[in-house]
N, C-alpha and C positions, 0 to 999 in steps of 0.2 A: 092855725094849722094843726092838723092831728098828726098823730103820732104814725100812723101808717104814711103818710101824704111825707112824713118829713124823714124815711128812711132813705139812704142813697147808698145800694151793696152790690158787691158781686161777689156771685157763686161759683167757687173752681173744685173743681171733683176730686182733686189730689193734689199735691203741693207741687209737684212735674207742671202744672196749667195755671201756675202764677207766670211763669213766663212768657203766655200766649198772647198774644196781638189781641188788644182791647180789655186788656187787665188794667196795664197803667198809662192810656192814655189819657187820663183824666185832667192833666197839667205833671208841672214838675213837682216834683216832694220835697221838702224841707227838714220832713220830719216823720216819723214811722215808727209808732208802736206794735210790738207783737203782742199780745193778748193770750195768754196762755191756760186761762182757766178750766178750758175742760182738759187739759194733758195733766189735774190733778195725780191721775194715778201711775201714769206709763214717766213721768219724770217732765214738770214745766222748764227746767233748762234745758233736755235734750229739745224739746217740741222751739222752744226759741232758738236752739242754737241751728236746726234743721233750718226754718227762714230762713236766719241769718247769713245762711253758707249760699241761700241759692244767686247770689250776686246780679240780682234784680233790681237796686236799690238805688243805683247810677249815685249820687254825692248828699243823698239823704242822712239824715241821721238816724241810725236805728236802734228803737230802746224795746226791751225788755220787762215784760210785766207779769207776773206770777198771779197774783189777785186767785187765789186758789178757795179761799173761805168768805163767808159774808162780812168776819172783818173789816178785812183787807178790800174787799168791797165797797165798804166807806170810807176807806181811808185817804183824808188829804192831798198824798203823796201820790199815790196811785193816779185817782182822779185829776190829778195837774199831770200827767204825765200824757194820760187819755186825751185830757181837754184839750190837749196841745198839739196833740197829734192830727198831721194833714189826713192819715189814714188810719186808722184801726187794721190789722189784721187777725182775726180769731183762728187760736190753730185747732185740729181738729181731737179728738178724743172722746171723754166720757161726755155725751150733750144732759142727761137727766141733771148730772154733777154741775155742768155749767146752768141749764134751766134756776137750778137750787140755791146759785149763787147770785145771779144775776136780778134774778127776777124780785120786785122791791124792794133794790138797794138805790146807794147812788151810782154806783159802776153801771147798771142796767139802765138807769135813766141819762147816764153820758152816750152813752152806745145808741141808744137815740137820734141823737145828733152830732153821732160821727161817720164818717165815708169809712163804710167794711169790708172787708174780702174775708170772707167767710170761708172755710176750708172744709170739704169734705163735708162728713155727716153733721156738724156745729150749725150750719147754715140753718136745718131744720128746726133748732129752736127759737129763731127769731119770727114766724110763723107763729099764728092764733092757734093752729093746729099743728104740733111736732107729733114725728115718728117715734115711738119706744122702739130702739135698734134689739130687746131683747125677743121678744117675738112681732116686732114687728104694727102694732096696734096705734091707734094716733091716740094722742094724750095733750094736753093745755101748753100751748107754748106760751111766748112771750108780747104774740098780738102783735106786733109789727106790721106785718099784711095776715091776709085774711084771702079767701077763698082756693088758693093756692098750697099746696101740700109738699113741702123738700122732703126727698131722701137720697141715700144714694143707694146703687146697684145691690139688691141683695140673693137669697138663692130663690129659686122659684116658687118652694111654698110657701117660703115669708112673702115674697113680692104678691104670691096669689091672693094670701091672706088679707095684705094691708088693701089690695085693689077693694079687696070685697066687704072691709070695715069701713072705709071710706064710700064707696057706694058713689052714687052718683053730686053728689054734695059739694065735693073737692076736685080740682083737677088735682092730679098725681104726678110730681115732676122729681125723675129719677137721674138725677146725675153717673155720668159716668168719670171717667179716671181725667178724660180729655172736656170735658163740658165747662163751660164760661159762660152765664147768665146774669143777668144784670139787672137789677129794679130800684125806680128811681118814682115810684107812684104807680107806672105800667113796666111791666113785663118786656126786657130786650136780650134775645138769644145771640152770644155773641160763637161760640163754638158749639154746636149740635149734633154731632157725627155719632157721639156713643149718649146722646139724650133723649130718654126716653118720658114723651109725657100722654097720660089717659086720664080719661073723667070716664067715670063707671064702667072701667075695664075696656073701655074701646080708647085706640090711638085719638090723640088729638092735638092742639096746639095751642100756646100762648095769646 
């Protein structure tokens, strides 16, 4: 089984759409790690304690992980807390920062083979293809899936920009605040209202 084939995530556009009907109806939780690595720089206790408070979690147990350096990326401790977990949840923040960490460690290779909810802009680097949220440009993600493009909502000449670097190549699926996506090998749209997706600048779909 490859490594795109053995991803199982959902995509929510803001932390307000963890709550939304067909986030957790995946079974009951036992156990819930938040994931904090790209909220490196805005503060990884506040970005865990934000989950924490949204009281989504029904009698789960909910742990906290910082994993902020490629250390700590390797680290035993971390990794048994991942491995353990029914869910991963990545919060969202700096992605280049999380790409940098991530990508060949063992933290990256557990995330693999964990059920994600991916928050916000973070979702983008689990993609063959991420966003640079700084102008906008697509740059080497983490290969996950492939012909699919995350990002979310940005202003209109970045949005123009990234349609027109991408080109016809990638579909372009832009998240908005309410959006709830889901990929499990194929593509399932669970909330669409503010989801915007185009292959070579024309509207299109999953």
């Amino acid at each position: 089984m490859d490594r795109v084939s053995m991803l199982s995530a959902t995509f929510v556009g803001s932390l307000g759409a963890l709550g939304t009907t067909g986030v957790m109806d995946a079974g009951p939780l036992t156990r819930v790690c938040v994931l904090a690595t790209a909220a490196a720089f805005r503060g990884p206790d506040a970005a865990i304690d934000e989950v924490l408070n949204l009281g989504v979690w029904g009698g789960a147990a909910v742990s906290g992980v910082a994993a902020i350096d490629r250390r700590s990326a390797n680290d035993v401790a971390v990794l048994d807390v991942v491995n353990g977990a029914d869910l991963v949840v990545l919060t969202d923040g700096a992605v280049l920062h999380a790409r940098s960490v991530w990508r060949g460690t063992a933290l990256g290779e557990a995330l693999t083979r964990s059920r994600l909810v991916a928050v916000g802009s973070v979702g983008s680097v689990l993609g063959a293809t991420m966003i640079d949220p700084r102008g906008g440009a697509p740059t080497t993600g983490m290969g996950l899936f492939d012909d699919v493009v995350l990002s979310v909502a940005a202003g209109a000449e970045q949005t123009t920009r990234t349609r027109e670097l991408l080109g016809s190549r990638y579909t372009l699926v832009e998240l908005g605040a309410r959006s709830v996506l889901h990929f499990d090998g194929s593509w399932h749209t669970r909330v669409s209202d503010d989801l915007v997706v185009t292959r070579g600048g024309r509207a299109t779909s999953l």
